[in-house]
C-alpha positions as CSV (number, residue, x, y, z in Angstrom):
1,X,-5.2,-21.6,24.3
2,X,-4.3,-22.7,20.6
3,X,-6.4,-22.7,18.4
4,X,-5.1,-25.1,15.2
5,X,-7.6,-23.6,12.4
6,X,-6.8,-19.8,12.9
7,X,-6.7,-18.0,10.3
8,X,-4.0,-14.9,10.2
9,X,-4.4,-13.6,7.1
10,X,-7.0,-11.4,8.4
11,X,-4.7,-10.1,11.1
12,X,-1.6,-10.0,8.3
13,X,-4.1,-7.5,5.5
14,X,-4.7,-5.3,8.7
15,X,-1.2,-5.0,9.3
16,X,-0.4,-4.3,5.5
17,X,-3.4,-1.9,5.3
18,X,-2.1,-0.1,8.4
19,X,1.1,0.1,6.9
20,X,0.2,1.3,3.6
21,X,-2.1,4.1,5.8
22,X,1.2,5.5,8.2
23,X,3.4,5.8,4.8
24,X,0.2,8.1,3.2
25,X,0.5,10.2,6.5
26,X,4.2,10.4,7.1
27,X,4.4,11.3,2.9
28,X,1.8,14.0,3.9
29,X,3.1,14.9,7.0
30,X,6.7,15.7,5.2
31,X,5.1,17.3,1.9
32,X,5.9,14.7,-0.2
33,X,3.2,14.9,-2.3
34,X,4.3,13.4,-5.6
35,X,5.5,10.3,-3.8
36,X,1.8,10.6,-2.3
37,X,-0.4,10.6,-5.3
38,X,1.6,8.0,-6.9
39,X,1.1,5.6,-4.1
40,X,-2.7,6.8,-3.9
41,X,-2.6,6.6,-7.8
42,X,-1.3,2.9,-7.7
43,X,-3.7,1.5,-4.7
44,X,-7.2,3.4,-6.7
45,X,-5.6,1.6,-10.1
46,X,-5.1,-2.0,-8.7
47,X,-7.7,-1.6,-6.3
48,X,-10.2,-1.1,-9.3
49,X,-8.7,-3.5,-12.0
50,X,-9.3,-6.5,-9.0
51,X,-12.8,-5.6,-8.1
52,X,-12.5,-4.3,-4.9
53,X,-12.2,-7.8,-3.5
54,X,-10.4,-8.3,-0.1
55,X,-7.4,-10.3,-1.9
56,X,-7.8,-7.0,-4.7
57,X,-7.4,-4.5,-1.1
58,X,-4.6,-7.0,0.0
59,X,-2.7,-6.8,-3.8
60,X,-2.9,-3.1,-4.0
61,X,-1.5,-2.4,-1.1
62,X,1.3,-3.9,-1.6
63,X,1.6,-2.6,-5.0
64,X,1.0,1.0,-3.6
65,X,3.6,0.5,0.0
66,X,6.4,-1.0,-2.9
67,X,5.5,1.5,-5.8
68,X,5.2,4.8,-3.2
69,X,9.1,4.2,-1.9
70,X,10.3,2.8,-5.5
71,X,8.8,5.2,-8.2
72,X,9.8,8.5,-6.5
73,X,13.2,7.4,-6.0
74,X,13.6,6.9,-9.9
75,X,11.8,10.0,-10.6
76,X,14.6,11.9,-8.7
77,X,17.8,10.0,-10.5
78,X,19.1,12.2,-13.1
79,X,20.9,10.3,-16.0
């Protein structure tokens, strides 16, 4: 059965959330704890400047699954 008005971006922030949840774990999981509290760090941060809206949950983790495998990464470059 199709159903012309459904709306996925429910199913689409569950799958980002759940996303943004396994890459807390697995950084745990390995001891990657600076990697962890930045991406922790970022989520709390744009979680808090949105309101803690669902498009605010939606925004910071995204922010937190991109800033989590980015901001380590430059942390570990030495010049």
């Amino acid at each position: 059965m199709f159903i012309p008005h459904l709306d996925v971006m429910p199913l689409i922030y569950g799958l980002i959330i759940f996303l943004g949840l396994w890459s807390m774990w697995h950084k745990i999981v390995n001891g990657r704890f600076i990697a962890f509290a930045i991406e922790v760090g970022v989520f709390w941060l744009v979680f808090s400047l949105h309101g803690g809206t669902m498009a605010g949950g939606f925004a910071a983790a995204i922010a937190a699954l991109l800033a989590g495998s980015i901001f380590p990464r430059m942390l570990g470059r030495k010049p």
